[in-house]
Every structure is written in C-alpha cells, then in structure tokens.
N, C-alpha and C positions, 0 to 999 in steps of 0.2 A: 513603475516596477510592481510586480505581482507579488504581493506577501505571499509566502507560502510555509505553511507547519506543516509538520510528519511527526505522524503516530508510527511508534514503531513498540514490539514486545520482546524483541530477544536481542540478536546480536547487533544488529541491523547495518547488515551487506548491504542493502538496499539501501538503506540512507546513506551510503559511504560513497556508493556508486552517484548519488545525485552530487553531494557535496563536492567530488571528482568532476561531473560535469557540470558543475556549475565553475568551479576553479580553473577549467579547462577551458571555458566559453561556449562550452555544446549548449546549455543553457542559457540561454539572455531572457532579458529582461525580468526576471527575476530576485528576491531577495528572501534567502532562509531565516523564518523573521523568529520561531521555536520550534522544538522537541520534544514531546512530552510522549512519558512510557506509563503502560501500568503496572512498570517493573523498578524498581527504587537500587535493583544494583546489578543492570545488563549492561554490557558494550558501549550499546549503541547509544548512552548518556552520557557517558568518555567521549564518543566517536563526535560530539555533536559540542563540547565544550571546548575539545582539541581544535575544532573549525572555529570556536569564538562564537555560536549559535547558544542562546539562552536554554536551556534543558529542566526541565521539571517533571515529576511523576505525580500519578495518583494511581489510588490500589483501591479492588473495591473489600478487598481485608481490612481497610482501613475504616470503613461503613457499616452501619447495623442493618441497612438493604439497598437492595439496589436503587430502587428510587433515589435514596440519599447518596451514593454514587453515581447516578447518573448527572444531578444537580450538580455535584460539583466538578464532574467531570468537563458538562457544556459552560462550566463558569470559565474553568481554567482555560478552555478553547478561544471563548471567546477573547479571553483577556487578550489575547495577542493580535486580534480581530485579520483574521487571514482571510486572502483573495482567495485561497486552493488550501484545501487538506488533504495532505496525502498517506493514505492508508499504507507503510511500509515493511509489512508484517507484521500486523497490529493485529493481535487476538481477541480483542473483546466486541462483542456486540455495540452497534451504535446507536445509540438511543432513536427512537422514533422523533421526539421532537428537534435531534440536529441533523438527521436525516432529511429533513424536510424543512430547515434555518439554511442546511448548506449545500440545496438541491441546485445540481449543476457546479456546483465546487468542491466536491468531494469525488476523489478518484482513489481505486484501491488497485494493486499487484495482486493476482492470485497463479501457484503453478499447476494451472491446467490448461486444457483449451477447454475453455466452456462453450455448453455444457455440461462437460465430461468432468467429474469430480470435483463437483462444486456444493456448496452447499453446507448445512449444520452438520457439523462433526468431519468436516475435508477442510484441516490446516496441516499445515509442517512437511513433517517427513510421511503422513496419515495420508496423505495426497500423492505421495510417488508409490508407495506401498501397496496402495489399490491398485494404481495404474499398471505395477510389476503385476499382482495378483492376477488382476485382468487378461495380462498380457497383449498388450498393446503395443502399436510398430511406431505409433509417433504422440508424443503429449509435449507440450511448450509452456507458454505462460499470456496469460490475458491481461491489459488493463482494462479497468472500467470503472463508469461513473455508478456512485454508491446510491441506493435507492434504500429505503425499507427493507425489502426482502436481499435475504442474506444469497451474496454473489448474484442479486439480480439484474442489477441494471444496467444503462446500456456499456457495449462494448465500443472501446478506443481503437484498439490494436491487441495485432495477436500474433508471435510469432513460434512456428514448431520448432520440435526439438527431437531429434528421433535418439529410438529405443534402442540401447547394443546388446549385445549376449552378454551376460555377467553380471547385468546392470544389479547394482544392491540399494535400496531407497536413497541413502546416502549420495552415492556418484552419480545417481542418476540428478537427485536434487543441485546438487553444486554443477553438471551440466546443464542445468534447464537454468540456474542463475547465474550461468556465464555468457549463453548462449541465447539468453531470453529476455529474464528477467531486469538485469543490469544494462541491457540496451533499450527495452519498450518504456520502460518508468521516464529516464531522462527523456528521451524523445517525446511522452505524450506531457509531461510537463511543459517540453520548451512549446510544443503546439499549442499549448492553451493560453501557456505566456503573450504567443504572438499571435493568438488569436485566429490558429489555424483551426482549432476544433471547439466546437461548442455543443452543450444538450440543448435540442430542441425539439419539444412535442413528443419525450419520453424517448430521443432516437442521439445517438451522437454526429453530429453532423461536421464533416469537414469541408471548409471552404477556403 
C-alpha cells in the first residue's frame, strides 16, 4: 500500500475528490495516511477527519521566519513518512530541501495547461482570471511532478476544458474542477500507486 499525504490550503474539493475515489475503488492500492494545511480553520481539515484521516496544520504566522517554518514544516511531513505527497491546492512554496527529500514522489494539481499560466503569483481564481483576460478558447488542468522550480516539473497528465461566452473566473474555475481537475488527481495517483507512471531522468515516464 502507497502511503499517501495531501497538502491542501483552502477548501479542498480536491481532497474530497480523492477521498471519493479512494472509497469508490477508482484508487487501489493506496492508503490516506495524513492531511496537513497551512490553514488551522479551512474545510478541508473537517473534510479529512470526517474520512477518519489524521489532519494537522502549520502556519508560517506561526514562525519568526521562514527557515523556522520550513523546518518544521519537513518535520511534520515527515512524521507521517509518505510514499506520495500530493499537492491539493496547497499555496505555499516548498522548500528546496523537500523538494529534493521527495523527488519523484511529490505531485501537484495546477488549473492550467502548462505552460500557460503557471508560475509565481498563478493560484486560485488569479489563474482563470488571466485566462478570461487573455481570452482564450480552451485552458484545463495539469498534474505534475514537483521539482524546485515553481510549476516546473514534469507533466502527468493534462486534460482541456474549453472557454463558454460568459465565463466569470468563478464558473469557469468550478468547470475546470469538475471537468479536469477532480478526474486527473485520482487517476494520476492510482497510476503511481500501480506503478503505471514513474519520474525518470527529469521526464515522467508511463509504462
């Protein structure tokens, strides 16, 4: 069984959606072993004790800098000692040194197609926003494995999601995570559970 934790920052749809396919069986071989937010009173800490999954936060309010946040953050990770961490709409940077503790086992959700609004200061609804701005005819959502550089590493999977007339950040965002996001997450987790996909030599490789 793959231990697997999720970081998540707000409500987390995304974690709700795995928990669903894991209760479902979409997911095998698998086990939600923690939760941990840098939010001490979001949803998705509810969402995650309601499943009977251990849940804990850290904040980096909680620290006089980030270094001493960072340390305690790769403590708390570790304690759970996970096969896969999964990035579930987790807003905070990840440290360079777990970046490279949990290379090849770290995988994030982001809603674009990258490389199209990716990047420092492209989370949330800042991400459909541009894409409206842009005006663009089709944007979806990516998984990918976490590397140092921010949304850079390789890509999993990717599925579109196209643009309607009307679209406001909002309904655009909750179609790209109905249509996207809440399908690609479970799937690239149960891949990596069954050891359909692996990084290899900086590439994500499915075999």
């Amino acid at each position: 069984m793959l231990r697997v934790m999720v970081l998540v920052s707000g409500g987390g749809t995304n974690l709700q959606a795995i928990i669903d396919a894991v209760q479902a069986g979409k997911i095998t071989n698998v086990e939600l072993v923690g939760v941990l937010s840098n939010n001490k009173t979001v949803k998705s800490l509810e969402r995650a004790r309601n499943a009977g999954i251990p849940a804990v936060s850290v904040s980096p309010k909680d620290y006089d800098n980030r270094d001493l946040f960072n340390e305690a953050f790769l403590e708390k990770v570790d304690a759970f000692a996970p096969d896969l961490i999964v990035l579930a709409g987790f807003l905070v940077a990840i440290p360079p040194k777990m970046a490279a503790r949990y290379s090849g086992r770290m995988i994030n959700i982001h809603p674009s197609l990258i490389p199209s609004f990716c990047g420092v200061g492209y989370y949330g609804l800042k991400v459909h926003e541009q894409a409206l701005a842009r005006g663009v005819k089709v944007t979806g959502a990516t998984v990918h494995f976490v590397t140092e550089g921010m949304d850079e590493g390789p890509i999993i999977a990717q599925k579109a999601v196209y643009v309607e007339e009307g679209d406001t950040p909002e309904i655009l965002q909750k179609r790209v995570m109905e249509q996207a996001e809440w399908i690609l997450l479970p799937q690239a987790i149960d891949d990596i559970a069954n050891g359909r996909v692996v990084m290899e030599n900086g590439r994500a490789v499915r075999k």
